[in-house]
C-alpha positions as CSV (number, residue, x, y, z in Angstrom):
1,X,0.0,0.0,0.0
2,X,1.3,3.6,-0.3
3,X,2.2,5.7,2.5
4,X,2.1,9.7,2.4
5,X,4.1,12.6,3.8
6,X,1.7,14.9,4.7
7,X,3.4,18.9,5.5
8,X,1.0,20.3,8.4
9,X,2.3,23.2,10.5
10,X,3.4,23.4,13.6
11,X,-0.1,24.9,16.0
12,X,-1.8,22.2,13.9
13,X,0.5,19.7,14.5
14,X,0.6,20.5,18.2
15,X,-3.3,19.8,18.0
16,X,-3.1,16.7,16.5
17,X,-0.3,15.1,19.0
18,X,-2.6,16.3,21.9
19,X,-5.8,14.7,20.6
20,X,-7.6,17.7,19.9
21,X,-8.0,18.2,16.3
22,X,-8.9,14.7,14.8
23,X,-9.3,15.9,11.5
24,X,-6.8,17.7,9.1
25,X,-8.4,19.8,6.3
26,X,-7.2,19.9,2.9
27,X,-7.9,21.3,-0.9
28,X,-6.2,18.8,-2.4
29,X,-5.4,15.1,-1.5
30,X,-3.8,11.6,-2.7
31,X,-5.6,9.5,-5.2
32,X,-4.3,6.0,-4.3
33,X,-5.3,4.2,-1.2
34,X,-2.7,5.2,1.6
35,X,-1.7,2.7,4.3
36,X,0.0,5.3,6.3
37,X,0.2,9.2,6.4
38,X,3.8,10.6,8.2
39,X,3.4,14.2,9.9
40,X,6.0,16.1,8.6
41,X,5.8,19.5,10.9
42,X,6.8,22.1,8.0
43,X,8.8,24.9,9.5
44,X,10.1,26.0,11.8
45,X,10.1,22.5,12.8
46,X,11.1,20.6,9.9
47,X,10.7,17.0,11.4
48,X,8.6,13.9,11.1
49,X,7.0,13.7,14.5
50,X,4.4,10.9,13.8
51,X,2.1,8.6,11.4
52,X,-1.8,8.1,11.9
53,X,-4.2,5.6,9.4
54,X,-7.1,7.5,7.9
55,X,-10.2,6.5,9.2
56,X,-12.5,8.5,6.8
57,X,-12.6,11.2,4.5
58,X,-15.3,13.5,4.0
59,X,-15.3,15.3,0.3
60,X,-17.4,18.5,-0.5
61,X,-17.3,19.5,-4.3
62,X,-18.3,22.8,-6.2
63,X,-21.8,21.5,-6.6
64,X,-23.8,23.5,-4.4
65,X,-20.1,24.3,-2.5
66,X,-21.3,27.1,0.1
67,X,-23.9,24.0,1.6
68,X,-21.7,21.6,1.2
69,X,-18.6,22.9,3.3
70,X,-21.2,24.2,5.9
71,X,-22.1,20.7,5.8
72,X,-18.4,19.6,6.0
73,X,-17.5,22.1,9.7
74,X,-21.2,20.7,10.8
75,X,-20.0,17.1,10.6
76,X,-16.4,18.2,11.5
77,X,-16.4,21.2,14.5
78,X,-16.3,19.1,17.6
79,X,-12.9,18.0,16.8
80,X,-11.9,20.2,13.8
81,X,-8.9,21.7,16.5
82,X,-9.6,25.1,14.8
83,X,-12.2,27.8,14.6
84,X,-14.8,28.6,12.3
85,X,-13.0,31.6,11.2
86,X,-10.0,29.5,10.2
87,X,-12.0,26.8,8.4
88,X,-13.4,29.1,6.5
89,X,-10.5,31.5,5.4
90,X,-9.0,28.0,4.2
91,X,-11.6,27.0,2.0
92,X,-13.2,30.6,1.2
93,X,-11.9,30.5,-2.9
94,X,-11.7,26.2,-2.9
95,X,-13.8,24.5,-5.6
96,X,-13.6,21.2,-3.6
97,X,-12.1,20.1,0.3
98,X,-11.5,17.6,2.1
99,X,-11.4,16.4,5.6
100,X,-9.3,13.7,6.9
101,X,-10.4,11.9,10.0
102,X,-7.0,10.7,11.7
103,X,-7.3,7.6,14.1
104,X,-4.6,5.2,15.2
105,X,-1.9,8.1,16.0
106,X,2.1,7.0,16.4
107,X,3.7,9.9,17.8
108,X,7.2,9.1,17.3
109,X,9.7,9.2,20.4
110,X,12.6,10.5,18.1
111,X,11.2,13.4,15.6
112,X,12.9,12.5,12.4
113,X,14.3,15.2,9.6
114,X,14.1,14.8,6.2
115,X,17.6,15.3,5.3
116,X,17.8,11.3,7.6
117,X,15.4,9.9,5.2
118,X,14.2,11.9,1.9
119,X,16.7,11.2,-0.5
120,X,16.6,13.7,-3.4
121,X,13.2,14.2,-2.5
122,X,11.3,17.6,-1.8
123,X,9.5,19.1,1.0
124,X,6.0,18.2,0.5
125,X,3.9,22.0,0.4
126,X,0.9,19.7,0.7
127,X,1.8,16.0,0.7
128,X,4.2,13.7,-1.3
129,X,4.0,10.1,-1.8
130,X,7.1,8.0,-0.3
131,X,9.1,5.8,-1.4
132,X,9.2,2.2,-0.2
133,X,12.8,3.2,0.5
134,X,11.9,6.3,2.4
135,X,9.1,4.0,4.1
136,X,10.9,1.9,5.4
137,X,13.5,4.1,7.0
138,X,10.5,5.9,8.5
139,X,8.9,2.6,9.9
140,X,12.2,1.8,11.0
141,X,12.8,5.3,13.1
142,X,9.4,4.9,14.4
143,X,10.0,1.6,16.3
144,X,10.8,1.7,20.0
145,X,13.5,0.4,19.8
146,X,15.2,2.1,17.3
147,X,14.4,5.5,18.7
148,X,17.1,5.1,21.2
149,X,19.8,3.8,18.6
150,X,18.7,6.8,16.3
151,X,18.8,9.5,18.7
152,X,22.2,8.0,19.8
153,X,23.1,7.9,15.9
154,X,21.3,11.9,14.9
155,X,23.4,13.3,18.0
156,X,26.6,11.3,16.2
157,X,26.7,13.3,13.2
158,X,25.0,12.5,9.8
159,X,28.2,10.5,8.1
160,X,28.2,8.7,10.8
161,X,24.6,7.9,11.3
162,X,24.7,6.7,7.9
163,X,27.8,4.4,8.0
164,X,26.6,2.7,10.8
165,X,22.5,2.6,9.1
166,X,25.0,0.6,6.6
167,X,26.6,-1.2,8.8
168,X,23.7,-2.8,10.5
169,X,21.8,-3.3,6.9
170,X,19.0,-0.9,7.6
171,X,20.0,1.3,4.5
172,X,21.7,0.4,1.1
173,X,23.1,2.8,-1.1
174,X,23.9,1.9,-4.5
């Protein structure tokens, strides 16, 4: 299945990790059916802090748009983790949205930055689909027992983090 980096900013973020905004608003999102979407906290942050499974997703299209968003924050406010106000400045010129309904949240204990992982890749301004390479660097960061070894390995440098990512087998490079 494909997995998604998904850019979100920081106050949103901060939502998400503390359970109060369980769904993340969008204009635009993936076509393909997504296993896993990776928060990548855009800056200042810069890091992937966590990865959640989509429970739902709620589209509203330009058909009959102005009922159809209202329809979207009715369904949505209770845990949208934003106000009115900002729902609506986000959407006010959008022909469609969407609203994401996150469940199964995996806030990572080590917050991972894309320079570790994205490998002539781009910063996502909305979202980017990964790799399996850069997936499974991610799933591997994400496991508890790796986040020790990689924080020990991020405060070691970065050639070194990725000769010894080598030297266990966890990364090829060609």
């Amino acid at each position: 299945m494909t997995n998604v980096l998904l850019s979100i900013k920081p106050q949103y973020v901060e939502k998400i990790l503390a359970g109060s905004k369980q769904w993340e608003f969008r204009r635009r999102i993936w076509k393909k059916q997504v296993d896993w979407v990776y928060i990548y906290a855009s800056a200042p942050v810069k890091h992937v802090v966590a990865r959640f499974k989509v429970k739902s997703i709620i589209h509203c299209d330009a058909f009959n748009a102005y009922y159809n968003f209202m329809s979207l924050w009715d369904d949505t406010k209770e845990s949208a983790g934003i106000t009115y106000k900002e729902f609506e400045n986000y959407f006010i010129f959008a022909n469609e949205g969407y609203a994401v309904q996150i469940t199964n949240l995996e806030v990572f204990k080590v917050h991972v930055s894309l320079k570790w992982f994205l490998f002539g890749g781009s910063v996502p301004q909305n979202f980017r689909y990964l790799t399996p390479h850069e997936k499974y660097v991610l799933q591997w960061c994400s496991q508890d027992t790796s986040a020790s070894i990689l924080k020990l390995m991020m405060e070691l440098g970065e050639d070194i983090f990725f000769e010894k990512l080598q030297t266990m087998g966890v990364l090829k490079v060609e």
